[in-house]
C-alpha positions in Angstrom: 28.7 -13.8 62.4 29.4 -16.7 59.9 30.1 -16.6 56.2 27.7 -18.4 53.6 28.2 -18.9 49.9 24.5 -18.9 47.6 25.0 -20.3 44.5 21.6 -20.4 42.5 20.8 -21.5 39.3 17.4 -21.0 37.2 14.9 -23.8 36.6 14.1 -23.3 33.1 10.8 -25.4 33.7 9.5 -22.7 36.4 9.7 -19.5 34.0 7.2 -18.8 32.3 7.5 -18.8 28.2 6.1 -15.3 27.7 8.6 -13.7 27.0 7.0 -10.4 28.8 6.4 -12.4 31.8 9.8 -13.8 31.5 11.1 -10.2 31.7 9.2 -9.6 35.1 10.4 -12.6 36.8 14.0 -11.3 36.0 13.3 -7.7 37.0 12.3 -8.8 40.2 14.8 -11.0 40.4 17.2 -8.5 40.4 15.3 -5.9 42.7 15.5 -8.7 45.1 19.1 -9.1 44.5 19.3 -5.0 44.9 17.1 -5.3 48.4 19.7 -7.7 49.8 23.0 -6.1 48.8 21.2 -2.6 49.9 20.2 -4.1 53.6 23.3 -5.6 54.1 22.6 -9.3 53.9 24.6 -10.1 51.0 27.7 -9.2 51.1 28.4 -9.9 47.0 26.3 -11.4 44.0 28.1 -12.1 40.9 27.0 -13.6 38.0 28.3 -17.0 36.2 26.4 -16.6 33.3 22.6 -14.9 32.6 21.3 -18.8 34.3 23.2 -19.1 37.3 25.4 -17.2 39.9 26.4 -16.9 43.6 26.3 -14.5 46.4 28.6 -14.1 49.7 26.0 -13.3 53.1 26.5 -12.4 56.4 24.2 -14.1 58.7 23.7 -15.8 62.1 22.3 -19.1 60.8 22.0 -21.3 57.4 18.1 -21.1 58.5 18.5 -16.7 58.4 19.9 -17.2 54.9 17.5 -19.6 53.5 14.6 -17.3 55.0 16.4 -14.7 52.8 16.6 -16.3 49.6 13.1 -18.7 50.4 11.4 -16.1 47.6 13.9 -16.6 43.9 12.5 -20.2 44.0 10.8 -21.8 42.0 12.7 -19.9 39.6 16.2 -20.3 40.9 17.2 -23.3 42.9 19.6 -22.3 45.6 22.3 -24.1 47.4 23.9 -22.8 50.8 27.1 -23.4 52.1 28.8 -22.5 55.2 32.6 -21.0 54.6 35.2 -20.6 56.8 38.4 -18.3 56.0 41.6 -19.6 55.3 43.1 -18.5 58.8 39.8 -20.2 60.8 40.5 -23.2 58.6 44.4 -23.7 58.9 44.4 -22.9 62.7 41.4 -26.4 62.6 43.3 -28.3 60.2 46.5 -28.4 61.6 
């Protein structure tokens, strides 16, 4: 199974300005983060600051982890990266 690094940040032109309806987006947000850690996908979420983060996932395929994180945008854009460890890496490298 390969490694993949979610780094998101919020669009602040997708929220909405209620601050109410602000408030949902992030609770849901958050249950969503909850959902994933809880089934397993994601490995880790941390936060950067209250706009932007990452998250470490377990997955077969980049396609499996953008199906898994499809649903934060538009309020968070999402970028997804492949990582390899440090021993996969050396043993390519050199």
């Amino acid at each position: 199974m390969s490694r993949y690094m979610v780094s998101w940040k919020a669009n602040p032109s997708a929220w909405p300005t209620d601050p109410k309806q602000a408030l949902t987006v992030i609770e849901g947000a958050i249950a969503g983060g909850d959902q994933l850690i809880k089934a397993g996908a994601a490995k880790e979420l941390n936060w950067f600051t209250p706009q932007e983060g990452y998250g470490i996932f377990e997955a077969d395929s980049k396609a499996s982890v953008l199906g898994m994180v499809q649903g934060f945008f538009p309020y968070y854009s999402q970028d997804v990266r492949e990582v390899v460890s440090w021993d996969s890496a050396k043993k390519a490298i050199l």
